[in-house]
Biopython code that builds the backbone (N, CA, C, O; Angstrom):
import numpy as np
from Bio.PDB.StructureBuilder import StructureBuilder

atoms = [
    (1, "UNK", "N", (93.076, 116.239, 113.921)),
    (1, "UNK", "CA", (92.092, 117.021, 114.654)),
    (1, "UNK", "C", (92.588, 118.457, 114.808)),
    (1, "UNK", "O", (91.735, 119.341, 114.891)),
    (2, "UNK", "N", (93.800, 118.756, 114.853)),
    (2, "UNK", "CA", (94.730, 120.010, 114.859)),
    (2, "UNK", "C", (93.951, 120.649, 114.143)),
    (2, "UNK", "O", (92.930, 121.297, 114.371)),
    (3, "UNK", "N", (94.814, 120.289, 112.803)),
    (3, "UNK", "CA", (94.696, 120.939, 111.964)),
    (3, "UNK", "C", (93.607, 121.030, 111.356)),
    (3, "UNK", "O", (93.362, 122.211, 111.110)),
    (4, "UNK", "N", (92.683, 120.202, 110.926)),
    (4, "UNK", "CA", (91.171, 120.634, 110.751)),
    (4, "UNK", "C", (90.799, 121.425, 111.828)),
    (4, "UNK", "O", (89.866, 122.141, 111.465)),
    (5, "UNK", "N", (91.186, 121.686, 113.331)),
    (5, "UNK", "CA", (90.482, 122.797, 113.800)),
    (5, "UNK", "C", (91.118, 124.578, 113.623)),
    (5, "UNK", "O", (90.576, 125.654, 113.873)),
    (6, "UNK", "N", (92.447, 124.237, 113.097)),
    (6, "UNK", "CA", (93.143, 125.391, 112.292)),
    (6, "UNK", "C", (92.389, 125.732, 111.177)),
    (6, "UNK", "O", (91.841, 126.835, 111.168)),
    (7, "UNK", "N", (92.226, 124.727, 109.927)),
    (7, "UNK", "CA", (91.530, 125.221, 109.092)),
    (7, "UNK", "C", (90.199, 125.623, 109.016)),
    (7, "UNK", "O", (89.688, 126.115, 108.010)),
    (8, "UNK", "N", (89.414, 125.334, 110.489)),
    (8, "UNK", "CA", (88.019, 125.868, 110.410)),
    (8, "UNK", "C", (88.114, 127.505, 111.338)),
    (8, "UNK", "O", (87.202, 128.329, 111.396)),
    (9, "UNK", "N", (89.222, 127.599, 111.860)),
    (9, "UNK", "CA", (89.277, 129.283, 112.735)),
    (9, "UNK", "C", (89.826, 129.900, 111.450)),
    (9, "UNK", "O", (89.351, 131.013, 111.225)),
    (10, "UNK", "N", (90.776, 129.423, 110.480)),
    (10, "UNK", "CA", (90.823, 129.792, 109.024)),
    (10, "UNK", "C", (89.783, 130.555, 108.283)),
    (10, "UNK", "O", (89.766, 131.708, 107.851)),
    (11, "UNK", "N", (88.979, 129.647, 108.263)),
    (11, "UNK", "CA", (87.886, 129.985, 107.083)),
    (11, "UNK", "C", (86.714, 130.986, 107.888)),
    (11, "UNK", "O", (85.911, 131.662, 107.245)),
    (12, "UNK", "N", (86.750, 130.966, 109.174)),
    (12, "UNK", "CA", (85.740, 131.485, 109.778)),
    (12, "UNK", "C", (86.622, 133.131, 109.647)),
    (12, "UNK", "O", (86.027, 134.149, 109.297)),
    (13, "UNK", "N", (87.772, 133.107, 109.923)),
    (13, "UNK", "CA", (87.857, 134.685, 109.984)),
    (13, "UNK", "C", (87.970, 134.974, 108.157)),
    (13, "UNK", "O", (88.218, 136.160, 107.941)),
    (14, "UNK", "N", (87.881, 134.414, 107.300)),
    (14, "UNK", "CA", (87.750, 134.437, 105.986)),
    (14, "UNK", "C", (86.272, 134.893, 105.439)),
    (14, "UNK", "O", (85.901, 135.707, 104.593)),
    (15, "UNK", "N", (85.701, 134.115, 106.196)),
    (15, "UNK", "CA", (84.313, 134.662, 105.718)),
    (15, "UNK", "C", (83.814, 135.451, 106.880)),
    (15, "UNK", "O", (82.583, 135.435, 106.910)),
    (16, "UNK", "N", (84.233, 135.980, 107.627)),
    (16, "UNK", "CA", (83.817, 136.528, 109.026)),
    (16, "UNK", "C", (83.084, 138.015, 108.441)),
    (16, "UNK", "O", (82.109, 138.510, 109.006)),
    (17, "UNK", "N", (83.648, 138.537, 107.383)),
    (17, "UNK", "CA", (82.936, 139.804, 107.005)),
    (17, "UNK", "C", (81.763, 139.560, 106.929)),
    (17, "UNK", "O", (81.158, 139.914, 107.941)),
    (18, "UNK", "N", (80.985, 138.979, 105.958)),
    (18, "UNK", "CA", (79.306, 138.848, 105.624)),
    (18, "UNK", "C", (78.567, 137.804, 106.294)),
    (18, "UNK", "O", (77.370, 137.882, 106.572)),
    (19, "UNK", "N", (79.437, 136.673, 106.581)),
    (19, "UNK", "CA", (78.912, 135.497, 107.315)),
    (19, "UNK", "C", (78.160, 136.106, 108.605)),
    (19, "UNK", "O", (76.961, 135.988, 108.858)),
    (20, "UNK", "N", (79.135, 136.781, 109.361)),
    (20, "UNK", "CA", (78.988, 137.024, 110.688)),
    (20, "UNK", "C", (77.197, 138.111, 110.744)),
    (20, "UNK", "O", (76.153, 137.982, 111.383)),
    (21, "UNK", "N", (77.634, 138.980, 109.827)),
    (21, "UNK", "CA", (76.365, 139.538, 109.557)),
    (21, "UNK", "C", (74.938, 139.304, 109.186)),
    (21, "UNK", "O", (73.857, 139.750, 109.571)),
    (22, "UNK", "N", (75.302, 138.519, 108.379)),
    (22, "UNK", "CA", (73.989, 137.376, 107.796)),
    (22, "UNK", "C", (73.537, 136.819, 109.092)),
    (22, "UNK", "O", (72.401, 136.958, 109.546)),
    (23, "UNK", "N", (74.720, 136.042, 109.773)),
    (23, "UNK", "CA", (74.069, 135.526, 111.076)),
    (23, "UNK", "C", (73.265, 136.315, 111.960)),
    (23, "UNK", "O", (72.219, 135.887, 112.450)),
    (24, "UNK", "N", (73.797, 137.627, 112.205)),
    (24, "UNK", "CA", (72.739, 138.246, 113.250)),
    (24, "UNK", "C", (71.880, 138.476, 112.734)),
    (24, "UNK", "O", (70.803, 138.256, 113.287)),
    (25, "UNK", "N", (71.910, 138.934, 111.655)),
    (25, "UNK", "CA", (70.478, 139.271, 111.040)),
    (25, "UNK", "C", (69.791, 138.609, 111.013)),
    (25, "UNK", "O", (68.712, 139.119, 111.316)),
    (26, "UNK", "N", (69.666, 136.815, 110.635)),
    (26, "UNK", "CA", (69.090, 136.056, 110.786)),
    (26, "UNK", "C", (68.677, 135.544, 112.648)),
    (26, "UNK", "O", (67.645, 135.142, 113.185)),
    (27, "UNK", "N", (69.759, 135.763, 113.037)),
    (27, "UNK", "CA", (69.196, 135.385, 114.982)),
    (27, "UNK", "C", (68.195, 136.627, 114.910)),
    (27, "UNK", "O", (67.011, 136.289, 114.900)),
    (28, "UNK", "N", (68.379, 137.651, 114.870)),
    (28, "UNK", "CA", (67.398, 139.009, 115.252)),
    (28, "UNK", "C", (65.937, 138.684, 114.461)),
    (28, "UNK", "O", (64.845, 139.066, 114.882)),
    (29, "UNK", "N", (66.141, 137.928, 113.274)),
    (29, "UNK", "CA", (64.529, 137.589, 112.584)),
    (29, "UNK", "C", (64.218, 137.075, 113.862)),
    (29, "UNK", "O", (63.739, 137.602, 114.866)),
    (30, "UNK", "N", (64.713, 135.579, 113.523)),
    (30, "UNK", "CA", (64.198, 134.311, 114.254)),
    (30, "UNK", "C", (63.269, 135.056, 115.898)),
    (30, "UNK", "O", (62.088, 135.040, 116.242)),
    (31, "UNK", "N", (64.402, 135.571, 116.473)),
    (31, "UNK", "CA", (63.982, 136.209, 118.083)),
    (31, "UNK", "C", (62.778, 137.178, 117.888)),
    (31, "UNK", "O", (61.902, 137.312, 118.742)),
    (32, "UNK", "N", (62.800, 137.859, 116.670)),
    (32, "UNK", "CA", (61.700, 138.866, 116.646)),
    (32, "UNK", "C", (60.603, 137.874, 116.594)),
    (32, "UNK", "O", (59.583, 138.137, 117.231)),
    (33, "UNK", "N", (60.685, 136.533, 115.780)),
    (33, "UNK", "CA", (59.361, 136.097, 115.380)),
    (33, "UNK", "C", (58.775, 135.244, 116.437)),
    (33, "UNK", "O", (57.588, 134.939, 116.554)),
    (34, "UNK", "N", (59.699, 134.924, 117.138)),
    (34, "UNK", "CA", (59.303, 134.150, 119.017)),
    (34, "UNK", "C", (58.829, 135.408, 119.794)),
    (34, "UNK", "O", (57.791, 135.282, 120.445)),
    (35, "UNK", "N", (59.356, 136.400, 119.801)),
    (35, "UNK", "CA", (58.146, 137.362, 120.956)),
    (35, "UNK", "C", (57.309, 137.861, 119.929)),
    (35, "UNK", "O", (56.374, 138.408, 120.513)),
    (36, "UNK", "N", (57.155, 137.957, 118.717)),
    (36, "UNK", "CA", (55.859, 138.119, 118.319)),
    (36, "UNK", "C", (55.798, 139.501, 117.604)),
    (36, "UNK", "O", (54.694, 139.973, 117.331)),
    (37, "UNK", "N", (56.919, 140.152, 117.298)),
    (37, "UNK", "CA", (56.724, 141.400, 116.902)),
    (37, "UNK", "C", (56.652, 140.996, 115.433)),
    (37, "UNK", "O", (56.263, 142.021, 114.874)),
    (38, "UNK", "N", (56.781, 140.263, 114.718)),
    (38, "UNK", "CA", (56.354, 140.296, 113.360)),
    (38, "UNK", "C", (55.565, 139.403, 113.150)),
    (38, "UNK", "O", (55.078, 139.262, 112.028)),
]
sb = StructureBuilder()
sb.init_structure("model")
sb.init_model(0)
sb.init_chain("A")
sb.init_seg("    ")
for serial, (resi, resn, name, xyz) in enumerate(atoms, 1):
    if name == "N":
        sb.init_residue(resn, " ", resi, " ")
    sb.init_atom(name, np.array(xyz, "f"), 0.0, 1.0, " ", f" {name:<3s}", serial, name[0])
structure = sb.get_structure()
């Protein structure tokens, strides 16, 4: 359990450049499309 939770704070700061970005961008759709602005 360690270490699989080592290797997932691993990979997260590994892909943390574009991942992290993709993600907001995608929460900021999603939220825009619940109040209705698009």
């Amino acid at each position: 359990m360690g270490l699989f939770e080592n290797e997932k704070e691993e990979e997260e700061i590994n892909t943390s450049g574009w991942e992290v970005t993709v993600r907001l961008t995608v929460s900021a759709f999603m939220a825009a499309a619940r109040i209705g602005i698009l």
